[in-house]
mmCIF file of the C-alpha atoms, coordinates in Angstrom:
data_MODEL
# 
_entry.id   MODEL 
# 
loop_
_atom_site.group_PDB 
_atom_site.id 
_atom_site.type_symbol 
_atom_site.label_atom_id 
_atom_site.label_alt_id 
_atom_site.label_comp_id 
_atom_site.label_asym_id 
_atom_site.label_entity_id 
_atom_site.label_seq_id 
_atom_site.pdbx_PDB_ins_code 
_atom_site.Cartn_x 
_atom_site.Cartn_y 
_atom_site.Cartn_z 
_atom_site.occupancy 
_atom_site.B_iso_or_equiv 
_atom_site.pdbx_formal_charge 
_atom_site.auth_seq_id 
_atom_site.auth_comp_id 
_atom_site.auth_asym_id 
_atom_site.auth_atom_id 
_atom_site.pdbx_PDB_model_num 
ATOM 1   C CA . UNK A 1 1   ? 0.000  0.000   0.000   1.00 0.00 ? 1   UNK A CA 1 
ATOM 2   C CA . UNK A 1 2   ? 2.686  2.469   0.586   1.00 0.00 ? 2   UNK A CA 1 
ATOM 3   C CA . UNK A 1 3   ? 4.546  1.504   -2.664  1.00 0.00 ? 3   UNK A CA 1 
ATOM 4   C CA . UNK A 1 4   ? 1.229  2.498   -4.635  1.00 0.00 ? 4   UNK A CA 1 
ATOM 5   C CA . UNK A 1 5   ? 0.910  5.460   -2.434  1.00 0.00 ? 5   UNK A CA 1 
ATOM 6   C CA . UNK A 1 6   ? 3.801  6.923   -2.833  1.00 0.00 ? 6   UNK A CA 1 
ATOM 7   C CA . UNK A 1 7   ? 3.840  6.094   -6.897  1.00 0.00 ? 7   UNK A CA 1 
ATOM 8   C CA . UNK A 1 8   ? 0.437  7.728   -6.655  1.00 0.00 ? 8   UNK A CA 1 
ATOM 9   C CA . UNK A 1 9   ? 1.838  10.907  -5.350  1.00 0.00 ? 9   UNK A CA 1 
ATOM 10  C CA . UNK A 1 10  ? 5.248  11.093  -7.425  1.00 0.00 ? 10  UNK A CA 1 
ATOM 11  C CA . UNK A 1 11  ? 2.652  11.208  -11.196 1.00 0.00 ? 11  UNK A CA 1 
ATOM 12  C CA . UNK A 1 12  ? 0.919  13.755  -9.344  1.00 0.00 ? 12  UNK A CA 1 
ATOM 13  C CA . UNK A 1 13  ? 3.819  15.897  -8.849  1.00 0.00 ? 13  UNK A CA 1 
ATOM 14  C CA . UNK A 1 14  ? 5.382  14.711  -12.448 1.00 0.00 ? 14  UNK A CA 1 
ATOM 15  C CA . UNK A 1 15  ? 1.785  15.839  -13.646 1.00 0.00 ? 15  UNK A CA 1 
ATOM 16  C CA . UNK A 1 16  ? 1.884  19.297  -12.237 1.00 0.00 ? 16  UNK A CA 1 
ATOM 17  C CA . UNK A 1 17  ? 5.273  19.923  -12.398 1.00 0.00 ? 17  UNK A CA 1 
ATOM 18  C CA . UNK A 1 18  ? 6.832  18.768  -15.481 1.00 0.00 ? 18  UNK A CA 1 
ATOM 19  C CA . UNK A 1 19  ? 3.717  18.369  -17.859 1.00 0.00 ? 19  UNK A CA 1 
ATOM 20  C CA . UNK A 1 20  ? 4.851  16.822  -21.391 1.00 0.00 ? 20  UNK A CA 1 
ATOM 21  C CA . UNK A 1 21  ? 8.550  18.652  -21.319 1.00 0.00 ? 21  UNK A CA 1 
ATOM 22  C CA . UNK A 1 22  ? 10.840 16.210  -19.057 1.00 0.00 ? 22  UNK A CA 1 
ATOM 23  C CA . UNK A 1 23  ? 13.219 14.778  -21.168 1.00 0.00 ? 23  UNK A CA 1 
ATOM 24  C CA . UNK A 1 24  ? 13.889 11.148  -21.933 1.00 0.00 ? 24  UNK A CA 1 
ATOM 25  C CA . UNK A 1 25  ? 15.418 9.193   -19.300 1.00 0.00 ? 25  UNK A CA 1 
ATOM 26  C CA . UNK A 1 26  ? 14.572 11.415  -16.709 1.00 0.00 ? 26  UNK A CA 1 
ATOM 27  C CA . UNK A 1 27  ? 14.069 10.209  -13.376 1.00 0.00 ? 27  UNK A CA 1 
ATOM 28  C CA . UNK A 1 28  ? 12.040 11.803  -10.430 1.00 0.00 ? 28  UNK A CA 1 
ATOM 29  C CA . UNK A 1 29  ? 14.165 12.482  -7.054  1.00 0.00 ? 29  UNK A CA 1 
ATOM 30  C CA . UNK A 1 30  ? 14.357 10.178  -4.301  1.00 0.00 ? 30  UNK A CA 1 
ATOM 31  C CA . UNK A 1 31  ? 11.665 9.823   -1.933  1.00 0.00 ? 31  UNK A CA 1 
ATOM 32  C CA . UNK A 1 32  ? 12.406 8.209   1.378   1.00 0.00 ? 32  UNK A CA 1 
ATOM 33  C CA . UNK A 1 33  ? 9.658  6.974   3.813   1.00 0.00 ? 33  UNK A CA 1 
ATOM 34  C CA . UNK A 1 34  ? 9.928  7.349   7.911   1.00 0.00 ? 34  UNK A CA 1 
ATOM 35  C CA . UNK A 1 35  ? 13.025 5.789   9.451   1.00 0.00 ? 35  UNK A CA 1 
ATOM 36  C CA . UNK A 1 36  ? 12.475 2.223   10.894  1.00 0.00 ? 36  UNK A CA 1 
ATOM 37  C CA . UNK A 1 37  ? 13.153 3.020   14.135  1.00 0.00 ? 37  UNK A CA 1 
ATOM 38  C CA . UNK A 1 38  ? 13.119 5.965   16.335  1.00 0.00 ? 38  UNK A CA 1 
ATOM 39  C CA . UNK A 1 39  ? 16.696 5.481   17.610  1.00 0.00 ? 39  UNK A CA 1 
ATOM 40  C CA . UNK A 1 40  ? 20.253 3.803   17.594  1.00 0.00 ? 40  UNK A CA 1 
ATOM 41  C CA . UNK A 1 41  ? 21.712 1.972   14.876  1.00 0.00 ? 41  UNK A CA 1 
ATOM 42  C CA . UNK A 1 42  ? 19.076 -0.660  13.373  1.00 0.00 ? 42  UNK A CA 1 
ATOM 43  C CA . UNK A 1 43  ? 16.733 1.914   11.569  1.00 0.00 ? 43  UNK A CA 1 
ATOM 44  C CA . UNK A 1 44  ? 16.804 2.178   8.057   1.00 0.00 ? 44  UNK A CA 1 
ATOM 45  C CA . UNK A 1 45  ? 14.946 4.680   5.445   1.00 0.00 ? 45  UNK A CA 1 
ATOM 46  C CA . UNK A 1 46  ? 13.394 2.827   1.960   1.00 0.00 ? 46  UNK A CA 1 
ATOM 47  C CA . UNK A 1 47  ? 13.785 5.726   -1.053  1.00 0.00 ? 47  UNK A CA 1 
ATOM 48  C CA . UNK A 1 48  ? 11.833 5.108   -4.043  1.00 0.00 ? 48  UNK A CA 1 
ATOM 49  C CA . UNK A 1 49  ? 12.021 6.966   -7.526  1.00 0.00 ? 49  UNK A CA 1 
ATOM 50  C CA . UNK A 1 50  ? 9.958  6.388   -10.755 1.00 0.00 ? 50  UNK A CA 1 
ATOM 51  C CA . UNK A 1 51  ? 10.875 7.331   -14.912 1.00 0.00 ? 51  UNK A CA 1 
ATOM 52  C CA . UNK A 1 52  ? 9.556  10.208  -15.408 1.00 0.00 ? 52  UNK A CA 1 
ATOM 53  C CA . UNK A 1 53  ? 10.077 9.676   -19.286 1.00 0.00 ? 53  UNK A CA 1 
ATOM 54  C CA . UNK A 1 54  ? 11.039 6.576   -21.333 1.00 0.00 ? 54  UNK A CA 1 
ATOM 55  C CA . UNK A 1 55  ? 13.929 5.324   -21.923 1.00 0.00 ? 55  UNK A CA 1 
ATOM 56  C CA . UNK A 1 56  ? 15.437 4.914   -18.504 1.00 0.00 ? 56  UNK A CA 1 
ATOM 57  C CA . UNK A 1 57  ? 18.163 2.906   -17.064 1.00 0.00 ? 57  UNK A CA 1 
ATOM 58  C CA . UNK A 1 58  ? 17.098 0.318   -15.319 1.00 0.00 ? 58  UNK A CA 1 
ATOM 59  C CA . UNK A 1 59  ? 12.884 -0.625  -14.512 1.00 0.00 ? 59  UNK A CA 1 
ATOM 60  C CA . UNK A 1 60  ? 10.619 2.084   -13.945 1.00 0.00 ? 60  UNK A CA 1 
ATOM 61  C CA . UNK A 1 61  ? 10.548 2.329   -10.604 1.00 0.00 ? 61  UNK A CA 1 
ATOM 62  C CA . UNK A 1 62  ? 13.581 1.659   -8.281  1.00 0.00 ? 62  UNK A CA 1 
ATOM 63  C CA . UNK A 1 63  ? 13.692 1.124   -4.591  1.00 0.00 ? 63  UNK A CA 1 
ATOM 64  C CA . UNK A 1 64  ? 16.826 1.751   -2.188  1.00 0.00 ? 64  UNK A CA 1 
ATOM 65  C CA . UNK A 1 65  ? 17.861 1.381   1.565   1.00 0.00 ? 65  UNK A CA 1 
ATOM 66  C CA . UNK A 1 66  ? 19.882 3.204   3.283   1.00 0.00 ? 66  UNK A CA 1 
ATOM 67  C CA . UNK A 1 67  ? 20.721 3.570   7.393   1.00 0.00 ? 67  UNK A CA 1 
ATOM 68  C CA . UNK A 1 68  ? 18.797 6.629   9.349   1.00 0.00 ? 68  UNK A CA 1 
ATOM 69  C CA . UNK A 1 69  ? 21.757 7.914   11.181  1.00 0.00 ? 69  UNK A CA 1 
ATOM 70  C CA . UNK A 1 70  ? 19.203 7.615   13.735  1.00 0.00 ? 70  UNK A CA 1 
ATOM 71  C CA . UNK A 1 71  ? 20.088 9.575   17.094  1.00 0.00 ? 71  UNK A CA 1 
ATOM 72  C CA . UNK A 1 72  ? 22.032 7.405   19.855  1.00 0.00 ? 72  UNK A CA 1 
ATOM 73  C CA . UNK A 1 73  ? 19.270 5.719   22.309  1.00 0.00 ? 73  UNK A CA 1 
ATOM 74  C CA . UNK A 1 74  ? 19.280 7.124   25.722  1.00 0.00 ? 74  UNK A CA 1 
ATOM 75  C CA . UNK A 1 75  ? 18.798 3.884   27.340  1.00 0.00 ? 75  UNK A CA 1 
ATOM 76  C CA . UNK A 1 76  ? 21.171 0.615   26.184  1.00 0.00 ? 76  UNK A CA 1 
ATOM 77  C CA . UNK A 1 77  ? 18.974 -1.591  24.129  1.00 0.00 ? 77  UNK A CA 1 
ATOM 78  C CA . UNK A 1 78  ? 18.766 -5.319  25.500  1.00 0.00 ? 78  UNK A CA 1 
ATOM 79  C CA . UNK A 1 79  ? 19.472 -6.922  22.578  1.00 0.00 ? 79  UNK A CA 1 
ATOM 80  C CA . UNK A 1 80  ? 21.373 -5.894  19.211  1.00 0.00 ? 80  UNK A CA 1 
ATOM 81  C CA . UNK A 1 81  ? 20.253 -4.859  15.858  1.00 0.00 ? 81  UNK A CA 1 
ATOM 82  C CA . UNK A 1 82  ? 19.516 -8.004  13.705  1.00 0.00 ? 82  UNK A CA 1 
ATOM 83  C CA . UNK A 1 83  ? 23.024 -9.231  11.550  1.00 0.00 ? 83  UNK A CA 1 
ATOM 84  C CA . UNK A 1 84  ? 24.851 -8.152  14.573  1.00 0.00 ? 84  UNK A CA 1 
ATOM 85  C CA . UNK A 1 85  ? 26.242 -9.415  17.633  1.00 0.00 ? 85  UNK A CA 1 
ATOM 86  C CA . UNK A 1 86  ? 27.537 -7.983  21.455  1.00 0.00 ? 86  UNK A CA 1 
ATOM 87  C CA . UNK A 1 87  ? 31.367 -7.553  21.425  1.00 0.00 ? 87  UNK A CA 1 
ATOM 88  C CA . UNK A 1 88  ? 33.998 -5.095  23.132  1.00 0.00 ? 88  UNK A CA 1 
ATOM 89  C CA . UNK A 1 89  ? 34.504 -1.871  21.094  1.00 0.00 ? 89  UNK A CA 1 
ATOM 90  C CA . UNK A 1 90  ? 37.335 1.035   22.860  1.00 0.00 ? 90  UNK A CA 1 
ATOM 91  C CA . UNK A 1 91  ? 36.994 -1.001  26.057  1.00 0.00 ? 91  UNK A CA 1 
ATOM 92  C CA . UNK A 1 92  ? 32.728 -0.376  25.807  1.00 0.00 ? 92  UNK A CA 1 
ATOM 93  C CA . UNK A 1 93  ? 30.351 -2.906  25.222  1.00 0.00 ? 93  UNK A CA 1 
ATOM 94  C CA . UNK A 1 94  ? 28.659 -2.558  21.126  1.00 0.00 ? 94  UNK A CA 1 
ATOM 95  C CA . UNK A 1 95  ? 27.042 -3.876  18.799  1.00 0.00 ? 95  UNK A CA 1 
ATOM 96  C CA . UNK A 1 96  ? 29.040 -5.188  15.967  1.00 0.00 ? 96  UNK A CA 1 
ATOM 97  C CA . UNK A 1 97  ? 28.025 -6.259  12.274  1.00 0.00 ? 97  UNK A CA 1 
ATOM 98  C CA . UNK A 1 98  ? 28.545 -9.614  11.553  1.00 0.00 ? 98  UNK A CA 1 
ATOM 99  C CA . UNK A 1 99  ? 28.547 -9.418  7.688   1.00 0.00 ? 99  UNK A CA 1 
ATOM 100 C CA . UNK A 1 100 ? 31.989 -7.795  7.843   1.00 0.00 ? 100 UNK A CA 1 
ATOM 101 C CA . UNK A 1 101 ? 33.708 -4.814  9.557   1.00 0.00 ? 101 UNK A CA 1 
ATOM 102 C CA . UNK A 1 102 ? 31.560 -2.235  7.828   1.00 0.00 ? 102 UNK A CA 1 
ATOM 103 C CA . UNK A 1 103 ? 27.650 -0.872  9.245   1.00 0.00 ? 103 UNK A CA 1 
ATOM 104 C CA . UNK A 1 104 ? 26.633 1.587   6.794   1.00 0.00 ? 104 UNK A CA 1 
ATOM 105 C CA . UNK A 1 105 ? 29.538 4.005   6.086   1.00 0.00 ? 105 UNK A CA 1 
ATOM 106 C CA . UNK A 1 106 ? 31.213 3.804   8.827   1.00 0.00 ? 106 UNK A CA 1 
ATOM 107 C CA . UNK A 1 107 ? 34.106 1.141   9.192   1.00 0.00 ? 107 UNK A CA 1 
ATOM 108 C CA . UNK A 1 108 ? 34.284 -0.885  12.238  1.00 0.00 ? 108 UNK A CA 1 
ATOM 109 C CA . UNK A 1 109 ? 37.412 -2.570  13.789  1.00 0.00 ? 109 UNK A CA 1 
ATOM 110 C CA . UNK A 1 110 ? 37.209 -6.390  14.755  1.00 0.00 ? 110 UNK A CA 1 
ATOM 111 C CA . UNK A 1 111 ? 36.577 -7.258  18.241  1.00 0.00 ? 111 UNK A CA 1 
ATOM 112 C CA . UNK A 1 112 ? 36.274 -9.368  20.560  1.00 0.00 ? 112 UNK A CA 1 
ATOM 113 C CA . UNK A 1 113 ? 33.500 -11.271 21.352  1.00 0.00 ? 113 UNK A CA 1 
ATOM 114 C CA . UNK A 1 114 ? 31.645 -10.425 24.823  1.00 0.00 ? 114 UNK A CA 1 
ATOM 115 C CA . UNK A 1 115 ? 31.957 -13.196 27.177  1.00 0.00 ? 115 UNK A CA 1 
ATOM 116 C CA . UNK A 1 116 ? 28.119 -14.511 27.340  1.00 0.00 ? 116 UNK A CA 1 
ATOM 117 C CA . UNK A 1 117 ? 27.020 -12.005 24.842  1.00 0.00 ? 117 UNK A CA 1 
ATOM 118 C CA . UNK A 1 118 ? 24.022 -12.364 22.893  1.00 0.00 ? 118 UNK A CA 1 
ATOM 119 C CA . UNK A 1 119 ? 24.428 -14.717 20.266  1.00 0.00 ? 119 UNK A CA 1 
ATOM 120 C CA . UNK A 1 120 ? 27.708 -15.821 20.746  1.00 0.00 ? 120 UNK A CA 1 
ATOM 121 C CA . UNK A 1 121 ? 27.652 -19.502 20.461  1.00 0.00 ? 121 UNK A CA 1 
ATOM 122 C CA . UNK A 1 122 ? 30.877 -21.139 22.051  1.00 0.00 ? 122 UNK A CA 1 
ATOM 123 C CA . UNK A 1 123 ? 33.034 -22.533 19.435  1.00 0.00 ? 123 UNK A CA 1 
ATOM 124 C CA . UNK A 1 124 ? 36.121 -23.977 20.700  1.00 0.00 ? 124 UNK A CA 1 
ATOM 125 C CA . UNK A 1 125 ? 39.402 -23.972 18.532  1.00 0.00 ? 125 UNK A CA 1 
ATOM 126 C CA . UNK A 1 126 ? 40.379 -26.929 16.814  1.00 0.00 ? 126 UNK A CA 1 
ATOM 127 C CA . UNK A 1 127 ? 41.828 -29.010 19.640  1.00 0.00 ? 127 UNK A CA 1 
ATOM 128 C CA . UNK A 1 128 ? 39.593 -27.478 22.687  1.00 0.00 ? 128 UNK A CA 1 
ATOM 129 C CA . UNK A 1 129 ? 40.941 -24.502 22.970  1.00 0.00 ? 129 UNK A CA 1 
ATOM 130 C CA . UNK A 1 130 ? 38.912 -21.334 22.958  1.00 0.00 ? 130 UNK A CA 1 
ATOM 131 C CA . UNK A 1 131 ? 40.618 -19.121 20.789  1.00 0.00 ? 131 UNK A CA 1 
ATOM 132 C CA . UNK A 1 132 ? 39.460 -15.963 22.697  1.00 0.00 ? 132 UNK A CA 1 
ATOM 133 C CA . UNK A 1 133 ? 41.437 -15.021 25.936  1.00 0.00 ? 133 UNK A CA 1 
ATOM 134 C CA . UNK A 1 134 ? 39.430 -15.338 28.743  1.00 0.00 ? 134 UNK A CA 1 
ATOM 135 C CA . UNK A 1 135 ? 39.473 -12.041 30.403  1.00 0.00 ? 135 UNK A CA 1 
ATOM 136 C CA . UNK A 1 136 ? 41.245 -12.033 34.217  1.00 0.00 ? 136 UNK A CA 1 
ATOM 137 C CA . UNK A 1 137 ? 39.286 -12.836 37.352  1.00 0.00 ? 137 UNK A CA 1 
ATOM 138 C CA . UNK A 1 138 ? 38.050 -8.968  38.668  1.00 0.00 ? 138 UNK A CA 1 
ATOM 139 C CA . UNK A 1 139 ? 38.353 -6.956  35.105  1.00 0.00 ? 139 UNK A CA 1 
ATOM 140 C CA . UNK A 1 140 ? 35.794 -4.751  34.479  1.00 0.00 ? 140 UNK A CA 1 
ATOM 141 C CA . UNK A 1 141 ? 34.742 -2.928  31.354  1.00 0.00 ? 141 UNK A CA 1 
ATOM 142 C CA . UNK A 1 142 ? 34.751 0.842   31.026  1.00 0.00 ? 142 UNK A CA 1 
ATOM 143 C CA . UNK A 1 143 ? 32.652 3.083   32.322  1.00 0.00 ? 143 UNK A CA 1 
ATOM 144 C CA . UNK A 1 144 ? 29.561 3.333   30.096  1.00 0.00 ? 144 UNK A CA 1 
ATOM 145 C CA . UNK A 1 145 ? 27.767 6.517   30.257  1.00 0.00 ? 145 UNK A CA 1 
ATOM 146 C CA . UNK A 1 146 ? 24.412 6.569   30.085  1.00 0.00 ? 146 UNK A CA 1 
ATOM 147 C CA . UNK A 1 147 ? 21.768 9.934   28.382  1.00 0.00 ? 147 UNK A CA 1 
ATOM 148 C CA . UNK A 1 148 ? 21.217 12.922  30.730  1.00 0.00 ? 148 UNK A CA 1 
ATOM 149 C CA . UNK A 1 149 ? 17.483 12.908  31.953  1.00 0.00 ? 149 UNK A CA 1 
ATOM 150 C CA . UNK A 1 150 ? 17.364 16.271  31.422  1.00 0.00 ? 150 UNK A CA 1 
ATOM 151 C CA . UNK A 1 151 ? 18.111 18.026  28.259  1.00 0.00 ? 151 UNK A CA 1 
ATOM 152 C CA . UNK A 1 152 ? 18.910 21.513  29.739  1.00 0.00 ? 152 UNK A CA 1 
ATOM 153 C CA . UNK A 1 153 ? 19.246 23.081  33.442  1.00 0.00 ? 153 UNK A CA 1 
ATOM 154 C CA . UNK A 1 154 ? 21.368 22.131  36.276  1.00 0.00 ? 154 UNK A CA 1 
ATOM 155 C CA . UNK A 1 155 ? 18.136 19.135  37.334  1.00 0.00 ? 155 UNK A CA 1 
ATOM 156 C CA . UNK A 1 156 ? 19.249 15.797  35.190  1.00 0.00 ? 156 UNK A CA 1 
ATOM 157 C CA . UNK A 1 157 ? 21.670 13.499  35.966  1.00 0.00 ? 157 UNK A CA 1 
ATOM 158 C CA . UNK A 1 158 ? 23.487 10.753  34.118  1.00 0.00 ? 158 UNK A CA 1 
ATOM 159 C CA . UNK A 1 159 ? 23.858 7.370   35.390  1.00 0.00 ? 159 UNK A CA 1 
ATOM 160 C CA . UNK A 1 160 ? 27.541 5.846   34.898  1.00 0.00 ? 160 UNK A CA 1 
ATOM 161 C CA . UNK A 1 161 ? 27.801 1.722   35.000  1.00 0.00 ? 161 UNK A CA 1 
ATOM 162 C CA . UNK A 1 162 ? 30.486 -0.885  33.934  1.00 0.00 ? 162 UNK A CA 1 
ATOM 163 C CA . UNK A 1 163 ? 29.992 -4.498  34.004  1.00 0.00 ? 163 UNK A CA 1 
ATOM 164 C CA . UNK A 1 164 ? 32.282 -7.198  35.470  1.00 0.00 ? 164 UNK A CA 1 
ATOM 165 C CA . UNK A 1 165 ? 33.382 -9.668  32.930  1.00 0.00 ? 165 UNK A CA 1 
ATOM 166 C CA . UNK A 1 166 ? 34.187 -12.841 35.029  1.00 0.00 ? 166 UNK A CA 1 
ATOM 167 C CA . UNK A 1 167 ? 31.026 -12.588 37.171  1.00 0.00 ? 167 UNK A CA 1 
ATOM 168 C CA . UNK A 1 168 ? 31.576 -13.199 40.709  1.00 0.00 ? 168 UNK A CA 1 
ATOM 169 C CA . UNK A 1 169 ? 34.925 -12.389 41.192  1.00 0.00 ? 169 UNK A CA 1 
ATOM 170 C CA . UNK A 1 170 ? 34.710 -8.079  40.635  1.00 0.00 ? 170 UNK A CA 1 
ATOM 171 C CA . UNK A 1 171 ? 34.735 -5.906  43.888  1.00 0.00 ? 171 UNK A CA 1 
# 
């Protein structure tokens, strides 16, 4: 229903804008629908575009993704986007892609698996070994800072946590 929709309203605007004078192979601009989610990471935008005259590269109309650049979520999310897993990113716990070192644009470096992290299935090495080093009895990650409650004024405050990865043994 929104494909037609939006079809519907790009004639419309060919109609009244470009009458019987758009030259061959023209095509309309892109049109991009509401971002898939309202924060973080997993949104992303669909664009559309339509020939607005005969002969054009490629069918008539043509549909694109693209990420939402989506502002960062002021709480962590529970789980990570899906085609991603938990790992250790500048000593903070993130979500990483795993279809490659690249989200989007922006170019990721490997990591390291969280210990117990969502979706990480234990693998051991060839010959038992885990291939990971297991972090030291009392490390901690870095401080992760969570959003201000308070956009403006002196009244919000910003809650600071870190998260012990050999469970048990931090102080």
């Amino acid at each position: 229903m929104f494909k037609s929709y939006i079809v519907f309203l790009l004639l419309n605007f060919i109609t009244l804008t470009y009458g019987q004078t758009v030259a061959p192979g023209t095509w309309s601009d892109w049109v991009d629908n509401s971002c898939t989610d309202t924060c973080g990471m997993c949104g992303v935008v669909q664009q559309i575009r339509i020939c607005l005259s005969l002969p054009c590269n490629g069918p008539g109309t043509q549909n694109t993704t693209r990420p939402c650049g989506s502002p960062v979520c002021i709480i962590p999310r529970p789980a990570c986007c899906p085609g991603s897993t938990r790992g250790v990113q500048n000593g903070q716990i993130a979500c990483i892609s795993n279809n490659g070192p690249v989200i989007g644009d922006n170019p990721l470096p490997t990591v390291a698996p969280v210990p117990g992290g969502a979706n990480q299935p234990s693998t051991p090495a060839p010959g038992g070994e885990d291939p990971t080093p297991s972090p030291a009895p009392g490390t901690w990650t870095e401080w992760f800072n969570d959003g201000c409650t308070d956009t403006c004024g002196m009244c919000g405050f910003q809650r600071k946590s870190r998260t012990c990865l050999v469970p048990n043994t931090c102080m």
